[in-house]
N, C-alpha and C positions, 0 to 999 in steps of 0.2 A: 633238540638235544645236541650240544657241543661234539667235536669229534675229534679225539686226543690230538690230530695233523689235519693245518690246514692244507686241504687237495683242490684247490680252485680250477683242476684238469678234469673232475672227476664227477658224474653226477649217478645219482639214484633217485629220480624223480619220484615212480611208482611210492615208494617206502615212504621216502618224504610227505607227499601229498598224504596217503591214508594216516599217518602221524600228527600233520597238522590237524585235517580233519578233526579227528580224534581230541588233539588238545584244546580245539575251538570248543568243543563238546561240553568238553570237562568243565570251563569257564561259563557257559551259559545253560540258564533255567533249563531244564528237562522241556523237550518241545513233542510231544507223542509223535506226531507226523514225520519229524525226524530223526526223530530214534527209531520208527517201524522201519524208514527209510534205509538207515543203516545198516540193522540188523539184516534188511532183505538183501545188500550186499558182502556180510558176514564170508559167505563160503568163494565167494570172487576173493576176496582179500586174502583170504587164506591161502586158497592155492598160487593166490601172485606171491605171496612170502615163500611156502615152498617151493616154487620155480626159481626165482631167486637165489635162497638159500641153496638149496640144491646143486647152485653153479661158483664152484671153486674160483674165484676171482682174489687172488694175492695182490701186492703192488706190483709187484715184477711178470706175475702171471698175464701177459697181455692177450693171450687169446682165451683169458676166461672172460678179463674184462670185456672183450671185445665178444663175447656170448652173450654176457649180462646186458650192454649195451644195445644187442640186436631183439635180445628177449623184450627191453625196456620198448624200445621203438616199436614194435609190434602191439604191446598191451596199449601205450599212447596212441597208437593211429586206431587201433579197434573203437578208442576211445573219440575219436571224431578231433584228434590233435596233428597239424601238419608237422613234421617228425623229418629230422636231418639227426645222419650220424656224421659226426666231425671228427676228422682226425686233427689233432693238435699240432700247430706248426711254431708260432713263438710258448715256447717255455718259459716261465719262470723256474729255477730251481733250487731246489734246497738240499740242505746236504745228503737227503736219503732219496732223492728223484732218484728212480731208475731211468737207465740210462735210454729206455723205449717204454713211451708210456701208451697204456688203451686210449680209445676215441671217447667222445662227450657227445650225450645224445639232448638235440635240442627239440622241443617241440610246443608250441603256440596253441593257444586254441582262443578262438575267440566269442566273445560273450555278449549281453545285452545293456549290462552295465558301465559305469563309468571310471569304477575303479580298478588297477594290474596288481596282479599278485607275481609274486619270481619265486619261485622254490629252487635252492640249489642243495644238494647233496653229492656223496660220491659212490663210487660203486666197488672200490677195490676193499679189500678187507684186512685185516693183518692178521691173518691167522694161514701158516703154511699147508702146502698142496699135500690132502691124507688127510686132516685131522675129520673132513668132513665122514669122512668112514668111520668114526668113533662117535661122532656128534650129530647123530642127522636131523634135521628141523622134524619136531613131532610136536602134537599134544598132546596135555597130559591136565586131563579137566576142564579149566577154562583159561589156560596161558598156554601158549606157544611158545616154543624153545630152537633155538636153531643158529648160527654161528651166521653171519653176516657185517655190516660196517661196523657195527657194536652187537653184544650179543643181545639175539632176540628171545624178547621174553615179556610177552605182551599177556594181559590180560583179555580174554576173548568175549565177556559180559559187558 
């Protein structure tokens, strides 16, 4: 899913990943074994979006980004991924870069196969510090709603 601003500073792997996931899904035959599969991760996903959600991460807000990023690094290395949080030292910027930006979390994991996959996303959000008091990530049937890099609002079936 595109993202109004390119942030090439900024990643959100976790969201990323269960996203593609998902979209792979959508594209191929129904597979039972991996859909049991998925399903059986259903309540891990969720609580990673409200943990996420949950963390006020603005562009200018650098110690939510730097929350979000430490939250990320944590769920990646649980995850069996070797995990660096990097702080950003050459910028590129653009007219709306804040002038201190959060760290970028990197993390590898390695596989049996022959082919690399690279997930890049970002973590900060554009929605100002407070509104998440008005809008907190909930459900409500079978989507999820919750203010993050774009608003979330996923179907959970």
């Amino acid at each position: 899913m595109p993202f109004p601003f390119p942030r090439p500073h900024m990643l959100r792997a976790a969201v990323a990943l269960a996203l593609l996931g998902s979209a792979h899904a959508a594209w191929a035959a129904p597979v039972a074994a991996v859909h049991e599969a998925a399903q059986g991760q259903k309540q891990g996903m969720l609580d990673t979006m409200r943990d996420l959600v949950g963390i006020e991460s603005g562009s200018k807000d650098v110690e939510g980004v730097e929350r979000i990023a430490a939250l990320i690094a944590d769920r990646l290395k649980t995850l069996g991924g070797k995990v660096d949080i990097i702080k950003p030292a050459d910028i590129f910027r653009l007219d709306d870069t804040p002038e201190q930006v959060g760290p970028m979390v990197h993390a590898e994991f390695k596989g049996s196969g022959q082919k690399k996959i690279m997930l890049i996303a970002h973590m900060d959000t554009v929605y100002r510090n407070g509104m998440l008091r008005d809008q907190p990530f909930r459900i409500d049937g079978d989507r999820a709603y919750g203010l993050g890099p774009v608003p979330t609002r996923r179907r959970l079936a």
